[in-house]
C-alpha positions in Angstrom: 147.8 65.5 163.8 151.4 65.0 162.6 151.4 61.7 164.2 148.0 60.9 162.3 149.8 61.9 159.1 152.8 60.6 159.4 151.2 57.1 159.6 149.3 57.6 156.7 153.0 58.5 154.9 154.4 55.1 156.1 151.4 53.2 155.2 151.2 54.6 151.6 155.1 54.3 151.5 154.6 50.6 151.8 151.6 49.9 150.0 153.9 51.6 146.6 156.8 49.7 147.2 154.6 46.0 147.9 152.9 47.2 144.6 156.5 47.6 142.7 156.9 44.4 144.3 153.3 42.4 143.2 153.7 44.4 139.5 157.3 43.0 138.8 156.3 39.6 140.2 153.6 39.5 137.4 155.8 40.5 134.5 158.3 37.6 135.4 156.0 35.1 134.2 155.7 33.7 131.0 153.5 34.1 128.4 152.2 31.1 126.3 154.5 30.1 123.3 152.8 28.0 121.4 149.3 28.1 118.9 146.8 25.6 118.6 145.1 26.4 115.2 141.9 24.4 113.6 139.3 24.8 111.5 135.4 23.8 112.1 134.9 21.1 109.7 131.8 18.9 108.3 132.1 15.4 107.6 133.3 15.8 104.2 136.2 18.3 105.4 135.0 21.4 104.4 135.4 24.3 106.9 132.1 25.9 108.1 131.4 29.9 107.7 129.8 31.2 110.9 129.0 35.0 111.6 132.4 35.5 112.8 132.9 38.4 114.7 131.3 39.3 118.8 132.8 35.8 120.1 129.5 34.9 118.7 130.5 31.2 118.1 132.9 30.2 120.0 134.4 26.4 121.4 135.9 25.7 124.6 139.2 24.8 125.8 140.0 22.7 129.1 143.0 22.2 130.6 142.1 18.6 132.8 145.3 18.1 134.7 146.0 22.1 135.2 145.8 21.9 139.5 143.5 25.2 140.0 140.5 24.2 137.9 140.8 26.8 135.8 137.9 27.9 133.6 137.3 27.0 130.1 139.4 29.2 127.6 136.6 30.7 125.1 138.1 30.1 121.3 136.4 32.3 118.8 135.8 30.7 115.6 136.6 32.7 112.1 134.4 33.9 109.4 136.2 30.8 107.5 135.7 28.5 110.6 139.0 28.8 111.3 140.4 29.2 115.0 143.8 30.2 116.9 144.7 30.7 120.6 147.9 30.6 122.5 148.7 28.2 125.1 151.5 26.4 127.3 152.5 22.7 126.4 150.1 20.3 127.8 147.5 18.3 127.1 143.9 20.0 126.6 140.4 18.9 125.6 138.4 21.2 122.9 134.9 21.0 123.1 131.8 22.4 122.0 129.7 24.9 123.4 126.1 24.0 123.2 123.7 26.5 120.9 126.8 28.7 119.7 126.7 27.2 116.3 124.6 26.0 112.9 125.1 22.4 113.8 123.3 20.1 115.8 124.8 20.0 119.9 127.3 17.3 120.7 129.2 16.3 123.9 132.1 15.1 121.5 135.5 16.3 122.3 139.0 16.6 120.7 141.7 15.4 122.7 144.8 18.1 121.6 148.7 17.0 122.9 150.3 20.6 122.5 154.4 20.3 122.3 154.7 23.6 120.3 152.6 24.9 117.6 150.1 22.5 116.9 147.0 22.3 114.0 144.2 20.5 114.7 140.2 20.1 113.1 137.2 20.5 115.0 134.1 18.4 112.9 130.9 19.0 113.5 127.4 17.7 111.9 125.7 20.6 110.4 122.5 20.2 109.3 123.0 22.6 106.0 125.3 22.9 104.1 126.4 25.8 101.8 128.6 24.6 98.2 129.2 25.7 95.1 129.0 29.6 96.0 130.3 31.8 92.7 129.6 36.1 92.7 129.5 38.1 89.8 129.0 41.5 89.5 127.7 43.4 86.1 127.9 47.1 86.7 125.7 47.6 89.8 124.0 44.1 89.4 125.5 41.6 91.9 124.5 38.0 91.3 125.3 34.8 93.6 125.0 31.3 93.0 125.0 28.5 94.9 123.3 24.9 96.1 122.4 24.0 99.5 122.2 20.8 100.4 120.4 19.1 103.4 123.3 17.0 106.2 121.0 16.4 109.0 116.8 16.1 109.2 114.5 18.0 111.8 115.0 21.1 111.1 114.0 23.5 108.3 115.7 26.9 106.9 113.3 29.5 107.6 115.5 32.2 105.4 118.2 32.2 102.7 120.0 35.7 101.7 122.2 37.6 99.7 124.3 40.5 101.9 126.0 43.4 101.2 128.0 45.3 103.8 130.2 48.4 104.1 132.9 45.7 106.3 134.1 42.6 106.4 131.5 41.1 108.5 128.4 40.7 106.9 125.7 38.4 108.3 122.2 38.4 109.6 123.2 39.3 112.8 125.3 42.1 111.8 125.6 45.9 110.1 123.6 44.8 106.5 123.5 47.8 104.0 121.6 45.9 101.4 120.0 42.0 102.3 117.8 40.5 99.5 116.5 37.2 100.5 115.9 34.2 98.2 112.9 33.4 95.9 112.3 30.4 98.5 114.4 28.2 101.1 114.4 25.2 98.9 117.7 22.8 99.1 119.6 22.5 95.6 120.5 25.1 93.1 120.0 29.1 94.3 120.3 32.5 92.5 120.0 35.8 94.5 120.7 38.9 92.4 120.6 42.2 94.1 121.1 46.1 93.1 123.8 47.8 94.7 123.2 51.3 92.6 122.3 53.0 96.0 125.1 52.0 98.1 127.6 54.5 95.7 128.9 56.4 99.0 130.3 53.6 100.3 134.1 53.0 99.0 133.9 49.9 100.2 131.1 47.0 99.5 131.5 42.8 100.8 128.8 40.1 100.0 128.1 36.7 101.8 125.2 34.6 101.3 123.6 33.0 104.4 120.4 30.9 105.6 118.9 31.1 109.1 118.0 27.1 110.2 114.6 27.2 112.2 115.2 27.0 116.5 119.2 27.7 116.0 120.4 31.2 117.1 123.6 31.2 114.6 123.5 31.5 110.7 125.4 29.1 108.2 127.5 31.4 106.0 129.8 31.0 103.1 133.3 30.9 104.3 134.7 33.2 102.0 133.3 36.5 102.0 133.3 38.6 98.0 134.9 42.1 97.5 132.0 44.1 95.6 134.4 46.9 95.8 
């Protein structure tokens, strides 16, 4: 029995010290230094507003010449369509992932030679788009303008909405407190105008107006997102 336990001593003596060993290994490497940042762009060079929060659009970053074949680096595009992630120098490919955004799938790719902090734009062809977007608010009456505008043909909007939230994110596919949807889902000039009078507990209110395009998963957004209160 001692001899049983004394192995069992050794053997857990050795297993700490090879973990010391593995843990201090790991902390002596580096971390990335340097940020590729972007923004999702249309074909005019406006940035495009996506949910924004969940990774729920997202592009993907490949490393072609990195020996193991590592996987694809998930990037997780802003509220504003911006994006940030931290790499080594090298030279990557940014791509798109297919059905992760309100613009029509592509197999086009940005080619991105990192030597330090580097900015970059991602375009896409959306086939919305959202301009022109004012808010106003008179007493509990909050009122959003705006024009949409059709980029690409084939698909239609099947809803177009004015959102109030008790956060930052606000979107179809998030927490809504209030949601009043337009009069119709019409391209060109819109007005939404919604009561916030029953949303008093909340300290905090945020609006964002949004459309849902028929067949694609992700909303179209505003980039900007209006304090209420």
């Amino acid at each position: 029995m001692k001899k049983i336990i004394l192995q069992i001593s050794l053997w857990t003596a050795l297993a700490t010290v090879a973990g010391m060993f593995t843990a201090c290994g790991l902390d002596n490497y580096d971390e990335p230094d340097a940020q590729i940042t972007g923004r999702v762009i249309d074909r005019n060079g406006n940035p495009v507003g996506v949910m924004g929060s969940r990774e729920q659009v997202t592009l993907q970053l490949w490393q072609p010449s990195y020996p193991l074949k590592a996987d694809a680096i998930n990037v997780n595009v802003a509220q504003d369509g911006s994006f940030s992630t931290m790499v080594f120098d090298g030279d990557y490919v940014l791509k798109m992932r297919n059905n992760t955004g309100p613009w029509v799938n592509s197999t086009d790719s940005v080619v991105i030679n990192v030597r330090g902090n580097t900015a970059v734009d991602f375009p896409v062809t959306p086939y919305y788009t959202l301009g022109n977007v004012t808010y106003s608010l008179n007493g509990t009456t909050l009122t959003a303008t705006f024009t949409i505008t059709e980029v690409t043909a084939g698909r239609s909007i099947d809803e177009v909405a004015l959102m109030v939230n008790k956060t930052q994110f606000v979107g179809f596919d998030g927490e809504v407190n209030v949601k009043k949807e337009a009069a119709n889902s019409a391209t060109g000039s819109q007005t939404v105008t919604i009561d916030v009078s029953d949303l008093t507990a909340h300290h905090k209110l945020y609006a964002r107006v949004g459309l849902r395009i028929s067949g694609i998963g992700q909303g179209l957004y505003d980039t900007k997102v209006f304090e209420v209160r």
